[in-house]
N, C-alpha and C positions, 0 to 999 in steps of 0.2 A: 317544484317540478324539476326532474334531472335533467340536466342541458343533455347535447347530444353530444353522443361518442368523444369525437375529436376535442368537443369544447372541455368536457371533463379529460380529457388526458392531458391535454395542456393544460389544465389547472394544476394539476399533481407533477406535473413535470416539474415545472417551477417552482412550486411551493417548498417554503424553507421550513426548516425545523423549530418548533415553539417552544421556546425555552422555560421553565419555572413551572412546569402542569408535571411534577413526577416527586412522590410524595419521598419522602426523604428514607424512610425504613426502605425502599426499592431503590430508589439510587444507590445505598450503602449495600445492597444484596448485589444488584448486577457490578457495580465498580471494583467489590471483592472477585467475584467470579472474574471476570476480564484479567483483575491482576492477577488469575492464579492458573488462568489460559497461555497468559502473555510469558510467564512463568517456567510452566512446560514445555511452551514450543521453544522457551532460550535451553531449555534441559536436554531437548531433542534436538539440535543441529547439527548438521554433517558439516563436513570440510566446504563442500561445493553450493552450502547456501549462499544466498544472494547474489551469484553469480548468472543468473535467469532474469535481472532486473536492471539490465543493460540499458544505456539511455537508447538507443538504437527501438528497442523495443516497447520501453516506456511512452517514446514518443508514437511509434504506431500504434499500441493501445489507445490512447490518449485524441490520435486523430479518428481514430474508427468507432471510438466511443463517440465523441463530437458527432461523428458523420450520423452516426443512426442514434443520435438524441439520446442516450442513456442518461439516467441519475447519475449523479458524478461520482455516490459508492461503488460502482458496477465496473470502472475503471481499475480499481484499485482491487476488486474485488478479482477481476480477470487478469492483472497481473500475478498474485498470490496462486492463482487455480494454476495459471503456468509454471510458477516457479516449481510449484511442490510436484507435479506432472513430471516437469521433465527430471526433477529429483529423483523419483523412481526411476525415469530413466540412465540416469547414470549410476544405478546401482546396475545395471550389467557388465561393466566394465571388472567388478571387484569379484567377479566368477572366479574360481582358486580353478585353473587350465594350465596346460601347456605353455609355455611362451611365445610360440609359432602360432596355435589354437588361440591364446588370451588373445594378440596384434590384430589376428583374424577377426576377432570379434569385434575389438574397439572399433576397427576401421568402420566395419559392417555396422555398427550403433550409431556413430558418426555419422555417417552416412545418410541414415534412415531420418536421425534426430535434423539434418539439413536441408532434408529433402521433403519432411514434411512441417517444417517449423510453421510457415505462415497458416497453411492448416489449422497446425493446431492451436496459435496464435487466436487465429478468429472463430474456432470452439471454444476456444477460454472465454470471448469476449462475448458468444453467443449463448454459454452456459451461463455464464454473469447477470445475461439479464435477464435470463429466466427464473432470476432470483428479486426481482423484482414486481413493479404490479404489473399488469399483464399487458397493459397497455405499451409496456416498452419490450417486450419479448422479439427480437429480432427472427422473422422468420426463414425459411430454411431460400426459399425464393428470393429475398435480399440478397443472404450471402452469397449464394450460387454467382446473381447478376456483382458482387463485387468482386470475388475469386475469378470472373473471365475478364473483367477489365483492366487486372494485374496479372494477368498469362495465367492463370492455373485453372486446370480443363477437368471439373468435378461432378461429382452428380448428386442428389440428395444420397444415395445409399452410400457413400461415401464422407458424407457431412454423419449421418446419423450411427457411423461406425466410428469415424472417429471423435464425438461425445463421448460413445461408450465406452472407447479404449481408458478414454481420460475418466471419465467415472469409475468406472472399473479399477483404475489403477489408483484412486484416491479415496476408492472402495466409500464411493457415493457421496463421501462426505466436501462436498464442494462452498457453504455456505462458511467459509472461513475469514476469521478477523481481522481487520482491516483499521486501518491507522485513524480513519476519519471517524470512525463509530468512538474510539476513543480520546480523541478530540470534543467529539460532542461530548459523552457524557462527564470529562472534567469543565467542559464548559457549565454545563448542566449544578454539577457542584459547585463551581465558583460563582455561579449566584446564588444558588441556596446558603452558601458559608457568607455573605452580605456584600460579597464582590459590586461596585454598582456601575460599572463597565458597560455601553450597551451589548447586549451579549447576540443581538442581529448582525452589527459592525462587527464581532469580532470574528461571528462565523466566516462572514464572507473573506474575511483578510486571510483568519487560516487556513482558508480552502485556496486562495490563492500560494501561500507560502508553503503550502502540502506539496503542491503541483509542481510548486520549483525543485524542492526537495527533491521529488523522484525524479526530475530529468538532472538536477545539479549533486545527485547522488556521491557520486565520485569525488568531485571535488572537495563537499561539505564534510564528509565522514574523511579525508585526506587530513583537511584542514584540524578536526576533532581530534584525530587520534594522534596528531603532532601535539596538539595542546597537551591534550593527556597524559603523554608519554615524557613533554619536557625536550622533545629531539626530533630532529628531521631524518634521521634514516633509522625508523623501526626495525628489528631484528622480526627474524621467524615467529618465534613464542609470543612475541609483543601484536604481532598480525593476527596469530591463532585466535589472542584472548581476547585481541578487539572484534572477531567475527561477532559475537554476544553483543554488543555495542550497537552494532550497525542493524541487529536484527529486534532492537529492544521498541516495539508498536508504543509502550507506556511513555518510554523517554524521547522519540521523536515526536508525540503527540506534547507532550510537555513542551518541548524546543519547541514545536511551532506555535504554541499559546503566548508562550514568554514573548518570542520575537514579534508575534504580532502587537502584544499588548504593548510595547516597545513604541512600535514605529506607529500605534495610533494616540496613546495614553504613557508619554512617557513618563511622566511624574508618578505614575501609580505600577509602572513596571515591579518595583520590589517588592510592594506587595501584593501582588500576582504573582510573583514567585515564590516568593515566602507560604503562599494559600498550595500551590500546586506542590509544593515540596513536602508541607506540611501532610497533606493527604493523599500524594505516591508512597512517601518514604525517601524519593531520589534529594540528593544533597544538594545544599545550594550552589558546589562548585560545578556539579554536573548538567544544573540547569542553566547554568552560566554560560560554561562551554559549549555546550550546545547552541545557546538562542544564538550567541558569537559568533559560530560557523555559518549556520543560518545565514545570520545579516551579511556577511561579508562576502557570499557569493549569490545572494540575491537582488542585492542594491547597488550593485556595480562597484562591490569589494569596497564601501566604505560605509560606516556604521557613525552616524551623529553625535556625535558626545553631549549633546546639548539636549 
């Protein structure tokens, strides 16, 4: 007999992902599709990506997700809805006007994008979970009672205009990819490839080192792209080509496999790397560099040698 309401939603809340029930012809279908997702959005990137993924903001995602219980995908998923949102929005800026007319405008976009940020902030976060079961849908009566408790004076026709704006400008498509879905499913393969890791423990670690990752953003892809490069003051062209880098979902979900597998199974690290390398493609010096940064700004910048 089905328990009641609340008892079944906090069952699914918590509930973790069951590793080894996903028959191997469809884990090789979906793992191609993701790397050919992952693929095109590095083919599609503007100058101004990742700049939406501020620690400033990662962390209020990150507490307002916490506060109204979300799955922990809906976090990550709401940061993403933002990022590429207000991407569209700075495509207003590159309107071919006047010089007087252009200024005019930027100010006026600036403006708008400041003034309605947390807005849209908690539409991203309220579209997110409405991508989940329905039990976790945050409704419009939540948010309202959260928006006057941090000063902003809204009304639902004002919450449900601007969804739309954001749907609308991402022309509906808001169920977009996320670092953690690709973490699972190479977890997913490295046990079917005879990884014998428990693959429970490894979730939960990389959902912890995922979490650092977006707030220690900065520093970790800082630390990376000096390794990379061989030098501590990147030029222009060397920043341009590492945007690709910072935006690569395959090779951050790698780095955080490697590094957990590291810090919980360190004897069997290499060959956890060797398994994930083998079936991205990415090379063993880049999963290298990666777990590296990782560890060094998540462990209080010192990595065990032992």
């Amino acid at each position: 007999m089905m328990g009641l309401p609340a008892q079944v939603a906090a069952r699914y809340r918590h509930s973790e992902p069951v590793f080894g029930g996903v028959v191997p012809e469809l884990l090789r279908d979906v793992l191609l599709q993701m790397a050919k997702e992952n693929e095109r959005d590095l083919r599609e990137l503007r100058d101004e990506t990742g700049c939406f993924k501020e620690t400033q903001i990662v962390e209020f995602v990150f507490l307002l997700s916490e506060k109204w219980s979300l799955p922990e995908f809906a976090r990550y998923q709401a940061i993403e809805i933002f990022e590429r949102f207000m991407l569209t929005l700075t495509q207003e800026f590159s309107f071919p006007t006047g010089a007087e007319e252009e200024e005019s405008n930027c100010v006026s976009v600036r403006q708008r994008m400041v003034d309605t940020c947390v807005l849209r902030l908690v539409s991203c976060v309220q579209l997110a979970s409405k991508l989940s079961f329905h039990y976790s849908i945050v409704s419009n009566t939540v948010v309202l009672k959260f928006l006057q408790t941090v000063g902003f004076s809204c009304t639902t026709e004002d919450l449900l205009a601007s969804e739309l704006d954001i749907l609308k400008a991402l022309h509906f498509q808001i169920n977009v990819p996320t670092p953690l879905a690709y973490i699972e499913m190479l977890l997913e393969v490295l046990g079917y490839n005879g990884c014998l890791l428990p693959m429970e423990q490894m979730h939960a670690m990389c959902r912890h080192l995922l979490a650092l990752t977006y707030l220690l953003r900065v520093s970790i892809y800082s630390t990376l792209l000096k390794a990379s490069i061989e030098n501590t003051s990147p030029n222009k062209l060397q920043l341009a080509q590492f945007a690709a880098v910072k935006e690569d979902l395959m090779l951050l979900a790698v780095g955080v496999i490697g590094a957990s597998a590291f810090l919980l199974h360190a004897e069997d690290w290499n060959q956890v790397a060797e398994n994930l390398s083998d079936t991205t493609g990415i090379s063993m010096q880049s999963i290298v560099e990666m777990v590296d940064a990782i560890l060094k700004h998540s462990v209080d910048h010192v990595v065990d040698d032992g």
